[in-house]
N, C-alpha and C positions, 0 to 999 in steps of 0.2 A: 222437385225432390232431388236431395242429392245420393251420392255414390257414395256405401262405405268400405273405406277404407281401412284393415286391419292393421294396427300396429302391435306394438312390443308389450299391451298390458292386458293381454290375453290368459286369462285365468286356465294352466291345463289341469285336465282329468287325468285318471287313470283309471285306463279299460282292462280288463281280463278274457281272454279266448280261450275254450278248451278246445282243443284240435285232437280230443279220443274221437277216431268213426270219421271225421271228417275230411272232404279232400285238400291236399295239400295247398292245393292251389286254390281253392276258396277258401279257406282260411288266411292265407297270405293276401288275397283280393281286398279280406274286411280289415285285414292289422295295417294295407298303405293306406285306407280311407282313410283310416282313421289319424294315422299318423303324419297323414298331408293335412286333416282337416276336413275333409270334403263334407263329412257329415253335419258343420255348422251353419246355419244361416249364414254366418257373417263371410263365408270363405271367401278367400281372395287370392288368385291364381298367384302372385308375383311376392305373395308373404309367407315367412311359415307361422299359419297357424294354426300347427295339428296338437296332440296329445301324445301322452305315454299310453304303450303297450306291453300288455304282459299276455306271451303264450305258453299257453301249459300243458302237457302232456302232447309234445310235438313226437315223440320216438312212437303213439298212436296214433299219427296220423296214414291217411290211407293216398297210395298213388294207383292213381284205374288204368285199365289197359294192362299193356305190357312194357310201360314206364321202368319198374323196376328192374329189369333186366336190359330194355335198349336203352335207355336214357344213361347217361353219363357226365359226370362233374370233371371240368376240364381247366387246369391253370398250365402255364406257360413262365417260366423259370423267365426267357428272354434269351439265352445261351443256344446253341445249335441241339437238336436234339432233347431237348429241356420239357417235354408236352408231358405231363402226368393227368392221368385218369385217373377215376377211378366210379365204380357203378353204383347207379342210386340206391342198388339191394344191400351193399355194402355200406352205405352213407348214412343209408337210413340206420344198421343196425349200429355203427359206431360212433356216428354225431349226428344224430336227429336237430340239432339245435342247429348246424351250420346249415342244412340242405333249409331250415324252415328261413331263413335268414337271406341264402342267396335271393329265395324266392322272393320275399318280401321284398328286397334293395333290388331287386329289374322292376317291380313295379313301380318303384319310384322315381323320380326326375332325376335324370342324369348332370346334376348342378349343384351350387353352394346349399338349395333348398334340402336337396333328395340326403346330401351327405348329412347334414345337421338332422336332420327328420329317422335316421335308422338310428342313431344314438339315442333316441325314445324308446328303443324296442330292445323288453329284454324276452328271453325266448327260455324255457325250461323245458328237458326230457319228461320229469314224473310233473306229478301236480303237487310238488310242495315250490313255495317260492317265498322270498324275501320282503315282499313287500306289502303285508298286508294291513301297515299301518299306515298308508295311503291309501286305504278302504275302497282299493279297482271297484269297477261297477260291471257287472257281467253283461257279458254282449255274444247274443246266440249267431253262428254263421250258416247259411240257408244251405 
């Protein structure tokens, strides 16, 4: 028997996640499965062959604990002094789309795969989104 290997004529999907009630981080868990592939038979670690992702209604999603208050989003300019914060109570309420996005891109492979694989994912505040002529197929997160 042989080994398959995935190539470049991989048919993708497109999946839809609602993230109202759910936690951030289990909803980001199912959009890099999906978005590596892992959910295919045919996966194959060293290829990309995931799918598109669409989440929606990410400004509803819920962080447990006391996340929202200690947890903090942190970039680095590069320049002396340059460390901007800023707190996930506040990220969440003015870009729910970016906080849903970090998370997803650390789940993913740090590589040419991981980079190409987050440009599948589009991420939306409400639940109205643009693509519903690519008829996503809904996918519940546990």
């Amino acid at each position: 028997m042989s080994t398959f290997m995935a190539n470049n004529t991989i048919e993708r999907k497109w999946y839809v996640i609602d993230a109202a009630n759910k936690p951030l981080g289990k909803t980001a868990v199912a959009a890099a499965n999906i978005l590596r592939g892992k959910h295919r038979p045919e996966f194959t670690p060293h290829a990309d062959c995931g799918e598109f992702v669409i989440i929606i209604n990410a400004s509803k999603a819920v962080l447990t604990g006391k996340k929202l208050e200690q947890k903090y989003y942190r970039r680095h300019s590069g320049y002396i002094g340059g460390l901007k914060e800023v707190q996930y109570k506040t990220l969440m309420a003015t870009r729910p789309e970016l906080a849903m996005q970090l998370a997803v891109k650390g789940m993913l492979p740090h590589n040419s795969i991981g980079d190409k694989s987050i440009t599948r994912l589009k991420v939306y505040a409400g639940s109205n989104h643009n693509q519903q002529a690519q008829m996503p197929i809904a996918v519940e997160v546990k």
